[in-house]
N, C-alpha and C positions, 0 to 999 in steps of 0.2 A: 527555468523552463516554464512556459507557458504554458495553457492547454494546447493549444495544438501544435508545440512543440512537442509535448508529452507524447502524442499520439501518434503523429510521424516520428519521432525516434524507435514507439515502442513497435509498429509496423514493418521498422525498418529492422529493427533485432531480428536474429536467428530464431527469437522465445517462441514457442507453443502457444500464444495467445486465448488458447484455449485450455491452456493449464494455470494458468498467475493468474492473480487479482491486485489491483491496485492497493496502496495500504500508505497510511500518513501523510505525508503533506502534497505526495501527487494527487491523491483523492481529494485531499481539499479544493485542490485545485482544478479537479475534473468536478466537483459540485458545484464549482463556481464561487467558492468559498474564499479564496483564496487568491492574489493574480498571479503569482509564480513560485516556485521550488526549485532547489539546488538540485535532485537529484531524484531517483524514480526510488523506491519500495514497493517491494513487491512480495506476495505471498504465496505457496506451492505445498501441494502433497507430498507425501514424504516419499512417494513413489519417481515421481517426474525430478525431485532435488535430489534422488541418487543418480538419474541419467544426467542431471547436470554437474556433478560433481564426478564424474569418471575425467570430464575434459579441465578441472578447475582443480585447483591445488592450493587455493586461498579459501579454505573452510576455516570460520569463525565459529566458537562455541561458547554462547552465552554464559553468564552466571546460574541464568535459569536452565541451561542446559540446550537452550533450543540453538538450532547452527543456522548459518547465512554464507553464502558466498557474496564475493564481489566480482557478478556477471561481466562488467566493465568499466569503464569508467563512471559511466551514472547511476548502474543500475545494481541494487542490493536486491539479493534474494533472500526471504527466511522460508524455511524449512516448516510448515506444521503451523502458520502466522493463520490460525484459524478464525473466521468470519461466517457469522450464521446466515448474512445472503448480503449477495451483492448486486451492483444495478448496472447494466449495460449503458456506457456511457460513451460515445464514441467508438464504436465497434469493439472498446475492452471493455474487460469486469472490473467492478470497484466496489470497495468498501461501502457497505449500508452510513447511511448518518445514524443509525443507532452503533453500529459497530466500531465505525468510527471514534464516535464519543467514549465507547467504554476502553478503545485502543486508548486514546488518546489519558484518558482513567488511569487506567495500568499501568502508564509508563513514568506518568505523576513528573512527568518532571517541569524545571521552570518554564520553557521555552513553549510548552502546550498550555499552558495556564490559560492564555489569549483563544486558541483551538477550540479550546470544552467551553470557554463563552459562547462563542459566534454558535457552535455548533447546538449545543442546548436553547440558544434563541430561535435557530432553524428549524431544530425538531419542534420546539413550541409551535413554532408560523405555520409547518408542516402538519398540526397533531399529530404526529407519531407517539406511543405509545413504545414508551420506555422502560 
């Protein structure tokens, strides 16, 4: 998906738009990071991911303890996927490039290695203060 796949699919969801934020490689991809992703991640209050899981009975529970549904076919939701500010990007929220990075950090694994470059060059280009 592209970005403006991304954003006509996520318009066209049932979601609260005003409840999720973007998170991993759709955000790279709404920064322009990025040209396409498999699939949307998203992040929610632990408030709004109880009213989504009264309808869903595909609740995932991390090692870490944190839960996710899988809203549909594309779209993952995590529970508590906390971000200290995100940037309006096309009518949705999304993940900071600081936030980003330190997602991208935490989850250490192979496949972000390439991520935390691009994104660490941007924040340079950008000075953000990390």
């Amino acid at each position: 998906m592209n970005k403006d796949e991304i954003t006509k699919y996520l318009n066209n969801s049932k979601l609260d738009l005003d409840e999720v934020w973007i998170i991993c490689g759709a955000a790279m991809v709404l920064h322009d990071l990025r040209e396409s992703t498999s699939d949307i991640d998203l992040g929610c209050k632990k408030e709004y991911f109880e009213k989504l899981i009264t309808n869903n009975k595909n609740i995932k529970t991390w090692p870490d303890g944190m839960r996710s549904i899988d809203f549909d076919e594309n779209i993952e939701i995590f529970e508590e996927w906390n971000i200290k500010e995100n940037n309006q990007i096309s009518g949705v929220k999304v993940s900071s490039l600081k936030d980003l990075l330190n997602q991208k950090k935490g989850l250490n694994r192979e496949k972000d290695k390439f991520d935390i470059k691009i994104l660490e060059e941007k924040i340079k280009e950008k000075r953000i203060d990390i």
